[in-house]
C-alpha positions as CSV (number, residue, x, y, z in Angstrom):
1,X,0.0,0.0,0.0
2,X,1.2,3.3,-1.0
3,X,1.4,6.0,2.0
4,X,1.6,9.7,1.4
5,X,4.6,11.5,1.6
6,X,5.4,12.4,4.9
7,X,5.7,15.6,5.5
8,X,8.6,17.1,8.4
9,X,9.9,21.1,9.2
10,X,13.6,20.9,10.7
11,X,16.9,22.4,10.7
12,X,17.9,18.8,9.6
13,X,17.7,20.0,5.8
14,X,19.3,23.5,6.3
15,X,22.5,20.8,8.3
16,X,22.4,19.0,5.0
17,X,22.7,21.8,2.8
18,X,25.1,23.7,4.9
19,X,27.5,20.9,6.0
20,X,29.0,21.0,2.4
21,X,30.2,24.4,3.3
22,X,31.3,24.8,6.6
23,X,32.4,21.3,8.2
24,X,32.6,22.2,11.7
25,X,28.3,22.6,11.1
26,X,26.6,21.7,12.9
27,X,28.3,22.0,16.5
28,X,25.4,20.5,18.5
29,X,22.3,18.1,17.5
30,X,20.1,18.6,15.0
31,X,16.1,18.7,16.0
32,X,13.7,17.3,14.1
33,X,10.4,18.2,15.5
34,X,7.2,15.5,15.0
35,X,3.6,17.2,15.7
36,X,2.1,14.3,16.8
37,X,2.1,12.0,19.5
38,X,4.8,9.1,19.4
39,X,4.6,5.3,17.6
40,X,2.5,7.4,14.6
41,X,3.4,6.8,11.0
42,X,5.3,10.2,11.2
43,X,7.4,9.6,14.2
44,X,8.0,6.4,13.2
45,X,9.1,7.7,9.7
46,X,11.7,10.2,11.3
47,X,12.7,7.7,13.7
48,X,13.5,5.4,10.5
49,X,15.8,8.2,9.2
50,X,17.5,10.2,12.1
51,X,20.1,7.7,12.0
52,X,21.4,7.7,8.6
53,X,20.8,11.3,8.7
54,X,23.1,12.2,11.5
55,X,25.9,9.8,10.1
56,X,25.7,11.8,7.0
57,X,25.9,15.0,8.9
58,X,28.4,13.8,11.9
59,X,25.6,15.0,14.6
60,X,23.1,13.1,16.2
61,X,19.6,13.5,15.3
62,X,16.9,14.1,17.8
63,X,13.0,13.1,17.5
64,X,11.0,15.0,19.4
65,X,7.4,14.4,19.6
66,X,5.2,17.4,20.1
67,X,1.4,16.3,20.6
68,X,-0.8,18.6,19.6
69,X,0.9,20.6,16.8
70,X,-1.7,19.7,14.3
71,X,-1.1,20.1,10.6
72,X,1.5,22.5,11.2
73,X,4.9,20.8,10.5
74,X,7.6,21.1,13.4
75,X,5.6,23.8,15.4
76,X,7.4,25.1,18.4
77,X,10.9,24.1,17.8
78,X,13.8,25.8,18.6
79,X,16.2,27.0,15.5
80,X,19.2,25.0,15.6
81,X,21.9,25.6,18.0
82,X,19.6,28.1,20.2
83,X,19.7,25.5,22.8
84,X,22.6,23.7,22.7
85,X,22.4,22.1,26.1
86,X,19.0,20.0,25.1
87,X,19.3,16.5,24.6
88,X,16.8,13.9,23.6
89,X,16.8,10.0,23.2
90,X,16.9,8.5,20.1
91,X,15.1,5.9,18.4
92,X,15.0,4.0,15.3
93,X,12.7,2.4,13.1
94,X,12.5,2.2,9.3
95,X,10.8,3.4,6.5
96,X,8.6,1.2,4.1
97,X,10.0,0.5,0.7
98,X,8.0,3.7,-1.5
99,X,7.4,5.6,1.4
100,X,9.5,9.2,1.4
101,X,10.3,11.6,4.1
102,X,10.5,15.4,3.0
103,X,12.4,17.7,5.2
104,X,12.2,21.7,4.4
105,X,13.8,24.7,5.8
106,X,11.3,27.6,7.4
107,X,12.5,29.7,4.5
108,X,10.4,27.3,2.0
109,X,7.2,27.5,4.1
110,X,7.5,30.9,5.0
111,X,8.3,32.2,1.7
112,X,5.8,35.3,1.1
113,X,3.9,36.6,-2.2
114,X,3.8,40.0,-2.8
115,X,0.7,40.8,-1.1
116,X,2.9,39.7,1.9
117,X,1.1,36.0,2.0
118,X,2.8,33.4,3.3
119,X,3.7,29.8,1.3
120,X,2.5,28.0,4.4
121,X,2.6,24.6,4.8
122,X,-0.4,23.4,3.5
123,X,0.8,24.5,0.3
124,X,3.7,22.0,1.0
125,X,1.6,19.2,2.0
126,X,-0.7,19.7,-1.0
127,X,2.6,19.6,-3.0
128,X,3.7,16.4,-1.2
129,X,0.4,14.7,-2.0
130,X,0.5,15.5,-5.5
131,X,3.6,14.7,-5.9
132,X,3.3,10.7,-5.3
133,X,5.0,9.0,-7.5
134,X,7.6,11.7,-8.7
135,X,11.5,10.8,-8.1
136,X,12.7,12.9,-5.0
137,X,14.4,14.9,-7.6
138,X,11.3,15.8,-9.6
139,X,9.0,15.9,-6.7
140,X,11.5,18.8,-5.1
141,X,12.0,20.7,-8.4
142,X,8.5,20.6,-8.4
143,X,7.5,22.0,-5.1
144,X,10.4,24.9,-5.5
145,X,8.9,25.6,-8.5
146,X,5.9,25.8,-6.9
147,X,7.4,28.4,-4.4
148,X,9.4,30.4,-6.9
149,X,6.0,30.9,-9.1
150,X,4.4,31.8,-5.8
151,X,6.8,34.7,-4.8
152,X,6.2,36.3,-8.1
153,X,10.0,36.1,-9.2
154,X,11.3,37.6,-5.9
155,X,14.7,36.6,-4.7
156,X,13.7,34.3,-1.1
157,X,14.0,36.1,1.8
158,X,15.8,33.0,3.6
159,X,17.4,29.9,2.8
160,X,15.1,27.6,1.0
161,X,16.2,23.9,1.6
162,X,14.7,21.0,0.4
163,X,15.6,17.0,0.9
164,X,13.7,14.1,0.2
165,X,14.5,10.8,1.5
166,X,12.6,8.2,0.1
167,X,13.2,4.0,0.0
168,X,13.1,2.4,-3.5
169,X,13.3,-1.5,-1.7
């Protein structure tokens, strides 16, 4: 059975981006924040991937589980490095061959128009959904696409990372 794509804000994809350039980044762990209680389908999903993720970044990865967040992706979690003292256990699990994991940077969901609107994340999600069965390459083309059209040519205010982890078997 085909599952959506899973949907996750972090810092994790601004790491990965960055750690090409400046190897010493990032100094402390990186946070991925879950908006739902723990042993879902998304907490299991970033559970699967925190470790291969923080082996390919040199940091561990920390799943934290924030109940209540709703549909808002990684509500209430604290920029990278803010808090360098906080630790958290981590887990693992694994993700299903076909299932994906798409990590974003804020500057991707808070990416305005110029009315001053924001890209928001159900913009993202609606992305993610549509974009079942695209590559992780096409699928984030796609969405950035999506967000350049949106800011009407503008230069982004912020960093706009994208990364897509996604099983094939």
């Amino acid at each position: 059975m085909k599952r959506a794509l899973l949907a996750l804000a972090g810092a994790a994809c601004v790491a990965a981006a960055t750690c090409a350039v400046a190897q010493s980044f990032p100094s402390h762990p990186v946070k991925v924040v879950v908006p739902w209680p723990p042993s879902g389908n998304v907490d299991i999903t970033a559970r699967t991937v925190a470790p291969a993720l923080g082996e390919a970044l040199g940091a561990q990865v920390i799943v934290e589980n924030v109940a209540g967040a709703g549909g808002r992706i990684g509500t209430g979690a604290y920029p990278l490095g803010i808090k360098p003292d906080l630790t958290w256990p981590v887990e693992t699990n694994r993700l299903e061959p076909g299932e994906a994991l798409l990590l974003h940077s804020d500057g991707l969901s808070e990416a305005r128009n110029p009315a001053g609107d924001e890209f928001g994340d159900a913009r993202i999600e609606a992305a993610a959904r549509s974009g079942i069965g695209l590559s992780p390459q096409e699928l984030a083309d796609a969405l950035a696409g999506q967000a350049r059209a949106f800011r009407g040519g503008e230069a982004p205010e912020d960093d706009v990372s994208i990364a897509i982890l996604k099983r094939f078997a």
